[in-house]
N, C-alpha and C positions, 0 to 999 in steps of 0.2 A: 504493500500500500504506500510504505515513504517513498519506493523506487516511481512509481507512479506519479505521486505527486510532485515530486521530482521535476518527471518529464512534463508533465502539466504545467507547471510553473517556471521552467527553459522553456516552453513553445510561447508562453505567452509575453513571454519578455522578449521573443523573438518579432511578434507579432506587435507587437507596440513599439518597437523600436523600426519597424518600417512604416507602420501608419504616421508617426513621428518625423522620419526621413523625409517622406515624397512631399508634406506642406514645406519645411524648412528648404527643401531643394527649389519650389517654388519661389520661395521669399528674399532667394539669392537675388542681387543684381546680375543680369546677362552676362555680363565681363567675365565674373565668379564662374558663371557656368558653365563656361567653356573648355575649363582647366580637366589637363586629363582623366583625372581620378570623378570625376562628376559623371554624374547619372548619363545613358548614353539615351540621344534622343531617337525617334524612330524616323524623321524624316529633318533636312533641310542643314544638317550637320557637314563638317569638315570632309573632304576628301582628300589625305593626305599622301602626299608623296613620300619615297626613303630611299634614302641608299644605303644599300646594302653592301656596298665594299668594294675591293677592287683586286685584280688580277695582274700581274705583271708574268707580261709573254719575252718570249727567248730574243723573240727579233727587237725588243725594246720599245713596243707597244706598251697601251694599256686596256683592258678590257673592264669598263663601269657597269655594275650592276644595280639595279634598281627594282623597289617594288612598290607599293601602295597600300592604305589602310582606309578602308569606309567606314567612317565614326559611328555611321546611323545603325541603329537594328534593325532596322525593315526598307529600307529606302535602297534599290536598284541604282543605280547611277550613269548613265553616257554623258561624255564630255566633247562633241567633236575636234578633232584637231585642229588648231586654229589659235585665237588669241587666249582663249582659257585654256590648252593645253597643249604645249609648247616646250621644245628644247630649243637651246642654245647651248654652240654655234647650232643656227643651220641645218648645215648638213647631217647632223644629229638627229632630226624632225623628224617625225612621222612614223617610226619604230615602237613608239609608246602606246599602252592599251588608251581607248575609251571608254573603253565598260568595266563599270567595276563594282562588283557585286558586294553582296555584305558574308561575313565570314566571322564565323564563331568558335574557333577552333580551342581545345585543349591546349595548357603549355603553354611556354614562352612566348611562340607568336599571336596567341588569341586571332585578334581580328586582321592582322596582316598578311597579305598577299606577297611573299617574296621573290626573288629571283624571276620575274614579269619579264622581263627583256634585259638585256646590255647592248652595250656598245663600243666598240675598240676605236681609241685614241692612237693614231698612228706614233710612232717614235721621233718626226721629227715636229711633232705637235705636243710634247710633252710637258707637263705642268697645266695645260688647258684643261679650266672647269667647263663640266658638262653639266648643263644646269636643268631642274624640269619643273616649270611651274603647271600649276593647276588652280582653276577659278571653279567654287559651286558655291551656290546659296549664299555670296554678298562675303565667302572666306578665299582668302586668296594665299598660298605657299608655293614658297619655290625652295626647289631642293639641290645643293650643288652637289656633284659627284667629283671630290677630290683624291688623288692618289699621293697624299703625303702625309695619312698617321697608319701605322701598323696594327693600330689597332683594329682599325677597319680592312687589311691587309687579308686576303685570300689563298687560294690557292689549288690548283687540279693535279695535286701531285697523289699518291694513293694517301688511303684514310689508314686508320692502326690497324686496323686489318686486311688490307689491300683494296678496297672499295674503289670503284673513278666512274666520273660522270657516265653513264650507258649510254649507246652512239643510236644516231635514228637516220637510215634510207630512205629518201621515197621511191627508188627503185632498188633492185638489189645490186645493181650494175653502178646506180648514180653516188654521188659524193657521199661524204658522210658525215657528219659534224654532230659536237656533244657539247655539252656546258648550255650554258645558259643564253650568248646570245642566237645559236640556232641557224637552221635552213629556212628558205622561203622554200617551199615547192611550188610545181606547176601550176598554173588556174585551174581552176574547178568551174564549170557553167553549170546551174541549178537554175530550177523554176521553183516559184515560189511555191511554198504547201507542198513541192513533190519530195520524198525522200531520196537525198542522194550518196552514196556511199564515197566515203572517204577513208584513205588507208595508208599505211606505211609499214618499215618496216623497224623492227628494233634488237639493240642487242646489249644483253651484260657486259659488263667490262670489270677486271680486277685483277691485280696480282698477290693471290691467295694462297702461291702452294707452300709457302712457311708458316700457311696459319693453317688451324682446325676448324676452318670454318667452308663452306662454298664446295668448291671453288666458283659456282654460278649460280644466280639465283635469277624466281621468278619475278617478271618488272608488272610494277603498277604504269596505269595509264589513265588521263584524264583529256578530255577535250575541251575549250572553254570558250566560249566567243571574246576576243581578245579586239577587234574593231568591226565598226558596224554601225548602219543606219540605229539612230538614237528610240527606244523603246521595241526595238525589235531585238527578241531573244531566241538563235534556236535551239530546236527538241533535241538531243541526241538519244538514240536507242540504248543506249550505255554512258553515259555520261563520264562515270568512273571505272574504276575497277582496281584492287590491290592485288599485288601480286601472288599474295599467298589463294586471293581468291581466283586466280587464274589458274595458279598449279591443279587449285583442288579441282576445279572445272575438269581440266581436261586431263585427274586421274593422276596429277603427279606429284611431287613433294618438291616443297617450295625453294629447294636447294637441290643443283644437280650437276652432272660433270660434260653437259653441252652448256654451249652460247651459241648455239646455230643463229642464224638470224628468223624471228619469227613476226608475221605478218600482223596488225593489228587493223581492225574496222570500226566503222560505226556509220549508221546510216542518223546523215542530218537532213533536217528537214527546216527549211528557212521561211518564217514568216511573210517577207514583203521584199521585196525585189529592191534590188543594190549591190553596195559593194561589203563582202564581207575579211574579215582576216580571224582565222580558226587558230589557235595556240593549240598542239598536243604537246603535254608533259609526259615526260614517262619516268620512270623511280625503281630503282632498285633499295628502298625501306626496308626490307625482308631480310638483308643482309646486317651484319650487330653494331656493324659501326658507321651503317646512313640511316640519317633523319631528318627530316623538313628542318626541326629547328636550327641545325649546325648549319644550315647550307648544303648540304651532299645528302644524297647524291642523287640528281637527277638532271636532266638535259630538256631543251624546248625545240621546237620547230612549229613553223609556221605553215598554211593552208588558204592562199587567194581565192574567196569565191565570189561568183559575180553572178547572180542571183536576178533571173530576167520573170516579169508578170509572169 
C-alpha cells in the first residue's frame, strides 16, 4: 500500500509540474522562447543549418560536410533554392537539400539530419569558407563550413574495427563513389501519380581481417526526397530498411564473408510534375563500430527526376 502510494504521489507531482510548465512557457517573452532548451513549437520555428566537419583529401582539397535540424514537431518544411537558401561562393549553390522534414531520433542527434550533402574545396582555394544560409518563418542563419579547428576535423580512414564508408553504383560497370558528398546519377522521366522504379547498386567496404568481427555486413538503405517542387512529397514502397532487416529478409545473417555488389529498388511515385533530386543513403550500422551518431558509416548518392503531368 506505501509502494502504491508512493507511485501515486510521483505521478502526481509529475502531473502538476507540467500543467505548471506549459502556462509559465506561455508567459515567456518571445526572445526567451527561442532559446534551445525551450519547449519545441509545432509549426513556424527555426530551420537550422550545421556543419558537421570537415575532411582533408591526399591531393590537398577539402571536402565540407553539412547537415540541418527542423526545430518544429510537426511542420514539413521546403525552402527553394534561391535567396532563403543559398551557399557561398557560388559555385557551391544548389547541392543543398530543400526539404527538410522533422526528425525525432534517439541519442545524441535527436532532431538533426547529418551528413545531407558536402562539398570539396579545391587545394588551390584553401582556407575558403563555404557558407549556407537558410531563411523560414521571419528566422534567418547562416552556417560557415571552416577547415581550421580539429575538432571538427574528420576522417574516411577505417573505424576500430575496420568499418569505411560503403560505395554505391548506379550501374555495375559505372563509377563508384562513397562518403558523403556522392554521385549524381542518370535522369529518371516519371509521370506524375505513376510509380516509377529507381535503383542502384551497393557494397560493404572494410578492412576486418584483424578483427573478430565481419568481415561484411548487411547495408541499410533509405530514400529521401532531398529537392523538389515545394509541398510535394513522394511515396516510396520502402522508404527505409536496416540492414539487419535485409539479411533476415532474404534468409541470411547480418554478417557475412561476400560484399558482392547487391542491387537495391524502390518504386516512387511523384505527386505533381517537376523537377525532383532523390538522396539514397545506405549504412552499414550493423557492423560494432558505425553509427549515425559518430558520423560512419555510411555514403549518399543522388537521383535527377523530372516528373512530367
Amino acid at each position: 500500500m506505501k509502494k502504491y502510494k508512493h507511485l501515486t504521489g510521483r505521478a502526481l507531482v509529475v502531473l502538476l509540474a507540467g500543467l505548471i510548465a506549459a502556462p509559465l512557457y506561455a508567459q515567456l517573452p518571445s526572445h526567451l522562447r527561442d532559446y534551445p532548451l525551450a519547449q519545441r513549437r509545432t509549426s513556424g520555428d527555426v530551420i537550422a543549418p550545421f556543419f558537421n566537419g570537415w575532411i582533408a583529401n591526399e591531393d590537398g582539397s577539402v571536402t565540407m560536410v553539412f547537415g540541418f535540424a527542423n526545430l518544429n514537431s510537426e511542420e514539413i518544411v521546403d525552402i527553394p533554392l534561391g535567396e532563403n537558401n543559398s551557399i557561398e561562393p557560388a559555385q557551391f549553390d544548389g547541392v543543398q537539400p530543400t526539404h527538410f522534414p522533422t526528425y525525432n531520433r534517439f541519442g545524441f542527434t535527436g532532431m538533426q539530419e547529418r551528413g545531407v550533402f558536402a562539398v570539396t574545396v579545391p587545394a588551390d582555394m584553401a582556407g575558403t569558407e563555404v557558407v549556407w544560409t537558410l531563411k523560414h518563418a521571419g528566422h534567418s542563419y547562416s552556417i560557415p563550413g571552416r577547415a581550421t579547428s580539429t575538432a571538427y576535423e574528420m576522417s574516411s580512414t577505417p573505424r576500430a574495427e575496420g568499418s569505411l564508408n560503403p560505395a554505391i553504383r548506379f550501374g555495375l560497370n559505372g563509377p563508384e563513389s562513397s562518403g558523403r558528398e556522392g554521385a549524381m546519377g542518370s535522369r529518371v522521366t516519371a509521370s506524375a501519380g505513376t510509380p516509377v522504379t529507381l535503383s542502384a547498386y551497393i557494397q560493404d567496404r572494410g578492412e576486418r581481417d584483424q578483427y573478430e568481427v565481419g568481415p561484411f555486413y548487411a547495408l541499410g538503405t533509405e530514400w529521401i526526397k532531398h529537392q523538389g517542387p515545394v509541398g510535394a512529397v513522394p511515396e516510396f514502397e520502402q522508404a527505409s530498411i536496416m540492414g539487419r532487416q535485409r539479411a533476415r529478409a532474404a534468409g541470411e545473417d547480418a554478417a557475412s564473408d561476400s560484399n558482392a555488389w547487391s542491387e537495391v529498388t524502390t518504386q516512387a511515385t511523384f505527386p505533381e510534375p517537376g523537377d525532383y533530386v532523390v538522396r539514397l543513403r545506405i549504412d552499414n550500422f550493423t557492423a560494432p563500430d558505425s553509427q549515425f551518431d559518430n558520423q560512419c558509416c555510411w555514403s549518399n548518392a543522388y537521383v535527377p527526376v523530372t516528373v512530367t503531368p
